[in-house]
N, C-alpha and C positions, 0 to 999 in steps of 0.2 A: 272775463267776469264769470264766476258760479251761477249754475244753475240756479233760481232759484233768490236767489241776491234780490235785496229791496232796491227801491228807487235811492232810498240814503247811503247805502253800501255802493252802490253804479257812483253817485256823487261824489264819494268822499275818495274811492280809486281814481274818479276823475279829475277832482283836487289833487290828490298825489302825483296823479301824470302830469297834470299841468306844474307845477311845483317843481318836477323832478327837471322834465323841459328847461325849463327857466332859468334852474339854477344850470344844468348845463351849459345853454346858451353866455348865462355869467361869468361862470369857469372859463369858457374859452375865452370871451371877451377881454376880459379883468384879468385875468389869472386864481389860481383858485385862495390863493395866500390871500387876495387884496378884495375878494369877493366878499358883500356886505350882505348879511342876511335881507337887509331892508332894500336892496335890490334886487334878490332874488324872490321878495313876498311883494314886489311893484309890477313885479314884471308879469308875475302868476297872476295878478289882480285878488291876492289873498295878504290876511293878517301877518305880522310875526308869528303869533301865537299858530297859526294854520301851520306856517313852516315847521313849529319845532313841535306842534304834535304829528306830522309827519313824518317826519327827520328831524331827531333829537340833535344832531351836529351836522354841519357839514362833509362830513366825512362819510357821514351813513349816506349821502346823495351817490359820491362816488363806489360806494360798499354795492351800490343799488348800478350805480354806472357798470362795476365789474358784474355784477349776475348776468346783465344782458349781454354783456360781449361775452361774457360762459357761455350763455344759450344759443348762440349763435352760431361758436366753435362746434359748441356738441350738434348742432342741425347740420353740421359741413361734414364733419366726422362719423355722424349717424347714416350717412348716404351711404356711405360707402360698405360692401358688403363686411358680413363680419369676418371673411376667409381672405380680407384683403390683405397681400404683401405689405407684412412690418412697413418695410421702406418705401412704398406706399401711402400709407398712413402716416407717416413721421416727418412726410415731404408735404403732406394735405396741411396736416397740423402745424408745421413751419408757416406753410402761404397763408394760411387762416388768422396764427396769431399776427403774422406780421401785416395784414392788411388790415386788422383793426386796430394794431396798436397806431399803424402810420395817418389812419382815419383819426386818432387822438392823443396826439403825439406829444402835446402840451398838456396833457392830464395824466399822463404815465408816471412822469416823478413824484407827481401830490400822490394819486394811488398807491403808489410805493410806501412812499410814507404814511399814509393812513395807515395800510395793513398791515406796517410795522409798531406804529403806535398800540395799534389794536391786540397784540402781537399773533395776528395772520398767520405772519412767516415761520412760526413753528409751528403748526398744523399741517401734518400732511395732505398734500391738495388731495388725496386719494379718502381723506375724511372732511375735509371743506366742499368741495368743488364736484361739480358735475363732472366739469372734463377729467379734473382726476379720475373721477369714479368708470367713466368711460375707458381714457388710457388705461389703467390699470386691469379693467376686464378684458381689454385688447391685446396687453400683454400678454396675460396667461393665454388667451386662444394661439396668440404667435409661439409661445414657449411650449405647448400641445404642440404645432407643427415643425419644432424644431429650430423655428427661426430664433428663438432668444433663448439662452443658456437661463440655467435656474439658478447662477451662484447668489444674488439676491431676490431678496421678495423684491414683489411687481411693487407692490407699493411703492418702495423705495426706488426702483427703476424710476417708478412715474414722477417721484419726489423731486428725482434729483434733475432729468429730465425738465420741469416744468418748471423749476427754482432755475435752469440754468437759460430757460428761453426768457425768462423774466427779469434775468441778471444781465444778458443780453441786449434787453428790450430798452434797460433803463440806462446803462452804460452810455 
């Protein structure tokens, strides 16, 4: 919470987390296809109406699911120094995606599909995403040291890279 933040703004973050929980919890339960709003605003101990001024769709829960497991890659991948060996790095961010995805393993295909829906998937993660934005700055320090050729931009390095750990994931 911000500095600063009223008691109604602490409230209403703490409605969203309790909400976001919930409907989590339902996802996994139910599955996300069969999951009812009006179980996931029972379970919060909040309205419909609370849900969907929250989270306009169920979708935007999962939109809100992928930020934190971003945040979480970029905390693992942030440790490590910035002069660390490419392969290093590419092996951190292997274990990393793959222990969260396997933490939610039955939410990966609906994520998938949201962010297709949404269409996510043509956005390069190096302009959505933290971890893009990370990788890609990674890149270039590895392509500085020689470790990665410049025939493409990083960007696209990271694209394709991150589209194929995700192609993987879902496969």
């Amino acid at each position: 919470m911000k500095a600063g933040s009223t008691v109604r703004d602490r409230q209403r973050e703490d409605t969203r987390q309790r909400i976001y929980e919930a409907a989590i919890a339902v996802f996994r339960r139910d599955g996300f296809a069969t999951a009812r709003i009006e179980d996931i605003a029972r379970s919060a101990g909040v309205s419909h109406g609370s849900f969907y001024f929250h989270f306009p769709t169920k979708d935007d829960v999962l939109f809100q699911h992928h930020r934190e497991l971003d945040q979480r890659v970029v905390a693992v991948l942030s440790a490590l120094p910035e002069d660390a060996p490419l392969r290093g790095l590419l092996d951190t961010l292997c274990a990393a995606f793959s222990l969260e995805w396997e933490r939610d393993s039955s939410l990966v295909p609906d994520l998938a599909a949201a962010m297709i829906r949404k269409g996510m998937v043509r956005t390069p993660p190096a302009e959505m995403s933290p971890v893009g934005r990370l990788l890609t700055e990674r890149f270039r320090l590895a392509a500085d040291r020689g470790e990665l050729g410049r025939a493409l931009p990083m960007e696209w390095l990271c694209s394709i890279l991150l589209g194929q750990l995700f192609t993987t994931t879902i496969a």
